[in-house]
C-alpha positions as CSV (number, residue, x, y, z in Angstrom):
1,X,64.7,39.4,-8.2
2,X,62.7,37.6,-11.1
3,X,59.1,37.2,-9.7
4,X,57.1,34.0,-11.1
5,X,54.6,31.7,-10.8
6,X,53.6,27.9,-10.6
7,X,50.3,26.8,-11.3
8,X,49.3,23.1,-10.1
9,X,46.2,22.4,-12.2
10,X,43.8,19.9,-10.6
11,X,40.3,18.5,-11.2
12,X,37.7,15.4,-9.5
13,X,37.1,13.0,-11.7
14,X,35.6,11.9,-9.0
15,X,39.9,10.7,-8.5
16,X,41.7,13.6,-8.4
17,X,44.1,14.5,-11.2
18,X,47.0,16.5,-11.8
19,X,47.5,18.3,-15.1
20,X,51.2,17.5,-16.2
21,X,52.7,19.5,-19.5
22,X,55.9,18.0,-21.4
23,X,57.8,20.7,-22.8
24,X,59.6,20.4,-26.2
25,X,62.7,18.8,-26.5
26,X,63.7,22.4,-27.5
27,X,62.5,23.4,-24.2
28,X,64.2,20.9,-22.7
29,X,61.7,18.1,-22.4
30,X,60.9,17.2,-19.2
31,X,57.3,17.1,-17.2
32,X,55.8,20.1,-14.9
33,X,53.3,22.1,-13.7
34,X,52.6,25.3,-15.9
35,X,55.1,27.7,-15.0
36,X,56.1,31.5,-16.2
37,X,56.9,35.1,-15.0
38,X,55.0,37.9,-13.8
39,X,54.5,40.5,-15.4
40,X,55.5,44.3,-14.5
41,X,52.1,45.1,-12.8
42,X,50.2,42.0,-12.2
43,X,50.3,40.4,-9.5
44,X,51.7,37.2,-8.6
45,X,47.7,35.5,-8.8
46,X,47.5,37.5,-12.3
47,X,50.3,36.2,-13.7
48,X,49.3,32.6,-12.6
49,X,46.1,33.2,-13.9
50,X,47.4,34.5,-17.4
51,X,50.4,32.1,-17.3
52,X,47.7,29.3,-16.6
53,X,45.7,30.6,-20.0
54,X,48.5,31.0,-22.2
55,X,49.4,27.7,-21.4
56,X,46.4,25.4,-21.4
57,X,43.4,28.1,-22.5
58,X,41.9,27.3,-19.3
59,X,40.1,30.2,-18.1
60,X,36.8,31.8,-16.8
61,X,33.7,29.5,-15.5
62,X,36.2,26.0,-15.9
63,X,38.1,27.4,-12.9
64,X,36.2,26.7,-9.9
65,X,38.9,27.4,-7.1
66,X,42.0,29.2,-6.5
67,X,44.1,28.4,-4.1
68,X,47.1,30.7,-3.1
69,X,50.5,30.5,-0.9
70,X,50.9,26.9,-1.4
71,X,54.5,26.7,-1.5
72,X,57.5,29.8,-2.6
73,X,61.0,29.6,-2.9
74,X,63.9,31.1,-4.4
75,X,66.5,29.9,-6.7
76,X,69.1,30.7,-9.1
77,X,68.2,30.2,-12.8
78,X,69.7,31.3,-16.3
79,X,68.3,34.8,-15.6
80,X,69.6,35.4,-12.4
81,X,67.4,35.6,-8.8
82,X,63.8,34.5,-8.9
83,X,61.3,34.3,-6.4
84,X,58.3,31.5,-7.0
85,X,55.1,31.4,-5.9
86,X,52.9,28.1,-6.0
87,X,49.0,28.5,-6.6
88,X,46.6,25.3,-6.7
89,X,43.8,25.8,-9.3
90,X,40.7,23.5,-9.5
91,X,39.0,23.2,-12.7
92,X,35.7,21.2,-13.5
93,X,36.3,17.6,-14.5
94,X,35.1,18.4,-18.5
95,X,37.7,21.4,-18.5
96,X,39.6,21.2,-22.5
97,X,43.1,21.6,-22.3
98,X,43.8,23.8,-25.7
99,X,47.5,24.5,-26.2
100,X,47.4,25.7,-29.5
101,X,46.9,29.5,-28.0
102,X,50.5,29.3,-26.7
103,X,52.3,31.5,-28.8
104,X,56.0,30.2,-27.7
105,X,55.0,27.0,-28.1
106,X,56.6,25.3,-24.6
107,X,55.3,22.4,-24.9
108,X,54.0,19.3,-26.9
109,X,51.6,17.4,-25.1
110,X,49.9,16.9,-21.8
111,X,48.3,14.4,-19.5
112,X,46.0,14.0,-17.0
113,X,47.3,11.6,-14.0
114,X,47.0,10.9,-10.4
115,X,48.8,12.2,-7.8
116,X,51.3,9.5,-7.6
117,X,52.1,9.4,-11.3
118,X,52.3,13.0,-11.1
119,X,55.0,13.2,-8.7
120,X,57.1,10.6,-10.4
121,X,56.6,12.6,-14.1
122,X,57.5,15.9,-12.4
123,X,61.3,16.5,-13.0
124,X,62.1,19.4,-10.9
125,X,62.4,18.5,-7.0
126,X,60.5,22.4,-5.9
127,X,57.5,21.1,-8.2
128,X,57.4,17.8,-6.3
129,X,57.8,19.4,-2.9
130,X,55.0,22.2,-4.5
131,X,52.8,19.0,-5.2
132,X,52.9,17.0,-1.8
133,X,52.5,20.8,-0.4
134,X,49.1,21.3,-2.9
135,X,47.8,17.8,-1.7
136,X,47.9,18.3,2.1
137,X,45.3,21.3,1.2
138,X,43.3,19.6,-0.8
């Protein structure tokens, strides 16, 4: 089984906000969370963690909490059985988004919105779910 990871990004503005990328219409062009696969030998909060740089460049003192086992599930994709793990990372309300580091270029733009727009921009029903999940915590 295909281990990977779901990063819901998050900051106070004081209003919280959800970080939402669009992918490419290459990539299919929807709305989510930053998503990816682990590794062979990270674990599923290193991959997040790397998956969550790669994506956005957000790393190191912007982070200000992690927050782990917010939601999992399995599912059948293109490359057979994966397992998913949700985290919740907060970052500090002046955190840059940078995705010009993102070397296979997944997506095109981003946004910062509240949680209700988020969950309406979110395409895939697991993210939602992830979301609402991510929100009861925080």
């Amino acid at each position: 089984m295909n281990r990977k990871v779901q990063v819901i990004v998050f900051r106070r503005t004081p209003e919280l906000e959800i970080l939402v990328l669009h992918k490419t219409p290459e990539s299919g062009g929807i709305w989510q969370p930053v998503t990816g696969k682990v590794e062979e030998g990270e674990s599923d909060r290193e991959g997040a963690l790397r998956e969550l740089m790669e994506e956005t460049g957000i790393s190191g003192e912007s982070i200000r909490a992690v927050i782990e086992h917010v939601y999992s599930f399995d599912y059948t994709g293109k490359n057979g059985e994966n397992h998913e793990e949700v985290f919740g990372v907060e970052v500090t309300p002046d955190t840059i988004v940078d995705m010009s580091k993102n070397v296979y270029v997944e997506h095109d733009k981003f946004e910062w919105v509240n949680p209700e727009t988020a969950k309406k921009m979110i395409h895939w029903d697991t993210n939602r779910i992830a979301l609402a999940d991510l929100l009861k915590k925080v």
